[in-house]
N, C-alpha and C positions, 0 to 999 in steps of 0.2 A: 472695481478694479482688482485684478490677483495682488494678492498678496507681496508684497517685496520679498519675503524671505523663501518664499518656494522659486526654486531654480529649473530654469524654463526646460523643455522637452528636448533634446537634443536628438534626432532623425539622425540614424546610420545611415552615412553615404553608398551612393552605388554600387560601390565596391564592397561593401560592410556587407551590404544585402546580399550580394552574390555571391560572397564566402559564404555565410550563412548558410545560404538555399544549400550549397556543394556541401557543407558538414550535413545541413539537415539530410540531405539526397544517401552519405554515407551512411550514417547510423542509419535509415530504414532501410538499405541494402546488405548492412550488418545480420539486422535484427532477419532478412530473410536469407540468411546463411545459416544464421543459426536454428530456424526451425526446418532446414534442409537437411543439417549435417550436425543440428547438435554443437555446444559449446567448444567441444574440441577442435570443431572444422573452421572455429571463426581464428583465422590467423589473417596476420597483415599480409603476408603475398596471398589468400586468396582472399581479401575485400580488391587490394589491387587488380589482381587479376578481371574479377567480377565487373570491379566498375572502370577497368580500361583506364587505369589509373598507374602512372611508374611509381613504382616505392615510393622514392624519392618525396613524391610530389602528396603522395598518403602520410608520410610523417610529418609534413607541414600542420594536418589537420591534430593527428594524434602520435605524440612523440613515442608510443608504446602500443602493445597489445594491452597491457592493463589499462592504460590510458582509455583505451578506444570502448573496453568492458565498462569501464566506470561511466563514462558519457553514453552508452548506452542503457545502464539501469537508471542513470536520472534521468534520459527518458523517458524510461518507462515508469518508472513513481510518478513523474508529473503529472501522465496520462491516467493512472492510478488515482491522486491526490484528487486533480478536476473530477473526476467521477463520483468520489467522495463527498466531495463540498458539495456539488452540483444535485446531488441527493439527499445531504443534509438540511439543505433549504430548502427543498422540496417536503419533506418530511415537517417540519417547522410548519410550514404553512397549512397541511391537512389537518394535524395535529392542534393546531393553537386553538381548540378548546376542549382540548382533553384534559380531564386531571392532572394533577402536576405525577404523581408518583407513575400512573400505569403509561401517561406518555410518553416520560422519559425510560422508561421499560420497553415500550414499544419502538424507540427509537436504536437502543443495544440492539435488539432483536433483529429489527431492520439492517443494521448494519451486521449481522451478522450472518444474515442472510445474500449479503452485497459480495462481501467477502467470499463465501464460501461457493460461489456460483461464478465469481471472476473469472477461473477456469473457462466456463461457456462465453462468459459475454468481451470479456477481455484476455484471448488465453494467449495473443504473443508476448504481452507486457507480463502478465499475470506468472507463467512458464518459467521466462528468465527470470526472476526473483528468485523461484524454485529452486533453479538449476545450480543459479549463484549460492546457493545456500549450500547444498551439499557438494560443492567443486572448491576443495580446499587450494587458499593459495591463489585462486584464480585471478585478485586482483593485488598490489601491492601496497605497502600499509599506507603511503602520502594517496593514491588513486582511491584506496578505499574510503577515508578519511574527505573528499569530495563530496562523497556519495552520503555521508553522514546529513548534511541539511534536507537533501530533500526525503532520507526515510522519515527522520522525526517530523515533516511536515507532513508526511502521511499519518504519520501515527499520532499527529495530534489530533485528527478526528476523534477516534475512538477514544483519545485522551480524554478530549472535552465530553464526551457522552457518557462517560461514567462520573466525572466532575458534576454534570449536571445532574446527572441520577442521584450523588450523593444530597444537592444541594434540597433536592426536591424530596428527601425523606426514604426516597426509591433503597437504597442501599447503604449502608452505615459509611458511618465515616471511616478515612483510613486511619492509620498506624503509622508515624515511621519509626522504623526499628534498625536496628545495628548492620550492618553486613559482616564478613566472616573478619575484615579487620578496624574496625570497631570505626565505621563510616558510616554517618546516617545516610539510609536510601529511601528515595522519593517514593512514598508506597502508590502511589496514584499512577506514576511510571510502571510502577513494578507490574501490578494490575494489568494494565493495558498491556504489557508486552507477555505477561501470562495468558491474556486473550488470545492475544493474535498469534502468538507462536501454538498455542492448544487447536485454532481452526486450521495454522496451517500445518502441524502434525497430522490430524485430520483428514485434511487433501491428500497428505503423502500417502495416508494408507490406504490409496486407491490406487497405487503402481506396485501394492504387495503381486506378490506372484499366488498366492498360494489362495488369496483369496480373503473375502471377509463374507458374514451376512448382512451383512449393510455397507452405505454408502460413505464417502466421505463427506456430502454435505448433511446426511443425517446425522453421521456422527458430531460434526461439528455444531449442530444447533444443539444435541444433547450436552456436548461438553460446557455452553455458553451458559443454556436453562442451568445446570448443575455447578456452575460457575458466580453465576448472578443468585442465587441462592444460598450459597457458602458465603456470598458478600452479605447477605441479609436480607434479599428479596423478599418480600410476600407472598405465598403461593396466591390468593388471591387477584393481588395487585400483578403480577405472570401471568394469568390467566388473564386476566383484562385486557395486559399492555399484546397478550397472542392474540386476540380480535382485534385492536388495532392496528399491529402489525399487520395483517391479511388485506389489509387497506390502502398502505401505503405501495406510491409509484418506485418500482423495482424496474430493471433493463429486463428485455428479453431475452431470453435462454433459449437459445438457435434449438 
């Protein structure tokens, strides 16, 4: 018999569902405005316009252009986040009997490999993050503030994959230390968002103009290896967890 204290499944009505589908239907007529015309072309008279839609009847759905920006990046996290998970258990699974150190080395790797390739495999979701990153202002602080749960559920991957590397010997332990007004900060946060903001630096510096001798996903696996090793990697146990990694199931790269 279920349980008494779990509370039963409630099914949106008809009407629940066909809002739904019309938001869902906007934000991916959004999301293709804005790889037409770029961040600045996504205004509320042209989604209106696009989807034969009166004003009026557009702000029902999103009371703002901020509004419509923020439900559109937790979109696109979400799409992000599943991709993530969906490859972290995957990885688990090839993995579970490898050594504890070079597996969970091999699993950073992997995912930084995931990451730095999104571009190819997921590049309308992937893009707007980008774009949102360097478009200052572009959301308003209550709309941005939405958006706050679903980046940190992204970022808990990578969170837990250095937690685990730490557990399994892979990488010392952290530190927490002071911030500039005398705050303790989560050094395990800190980490993970030095990661990720280093691979997506990285990426950026493949829209230089002038040029590099290398790629942005080369550069970002160098930044990781040199990154995982200031933590305390092992050059040995790198080297292992780089043959493992070679192993594991990645998406395809068009």
């Amino acid at each position: 018999m279920p349980s008494e204290n779990v509370a039963p499944t409630v099914e949106p009505d008809r009407r629940t569902r066909k809002r739904r589908a019309r938001r869902d239907a906007l934000l991916a007529l959004a999301a293709d405005l804005v790889d037409e015309r770029g961040l600045e072309g996504l205004t509320m008279a042209a989604l209106a316009e696009a989807a034969d839609y009166a004003p009026a009847s557009l702000y029902t759905y999103f009371p703002s252009r901020s509004a419509l920006l923020a439900a559109l990046q937790q979109r696109a996290l979400g799409v992000l986040g599943e991709v993530a998970d969906d490859h972290r258990r995957r990885w688990d699974e090839v993995l579970a009997g490898a050594a504890p150190a070079p597996g969970a080395l091999a699993r950073l790797l992997a995912f930084s490999r995931l990451f730095l390739t999104a571009p190819q495999h997921h590049t309308r979701e992937f893009r707007l993050q980008q774009r949102l990153l360097v478009t200052p202002d572009a959301e308003e602080t209550a709309d941005a503030a939405e958006v706050v749960p679903a980046a940190m559920a992204v970022l808990d991957v990578p969170r837990r994959l250095l937690a685990e590397a730490v557990a399994a010997g892979a990488l010392a332990a952290e530190a927490d230390a002071p911030d500039p007004i005398d705050r303790p900060l989560d050094e395990a946060v800190v980490r993970t968002l030095a990661w990720v903001v280093a691979m997506n630096g990285a990426l950026l510096a493949d829209e230089l103009t002038t040029g590099l001798p290398t790629t942005g996903v080369h550069l970002g696996e160098h930044l990781t290896t040199s990154l995982l090793r200031g933590w305390g990697a092992d050059p040995a146990d790198l080297a292992a967890a780089a043959a493992l990694a070679a192993d594991l199931p990645l998406p395809p790269v068009p």
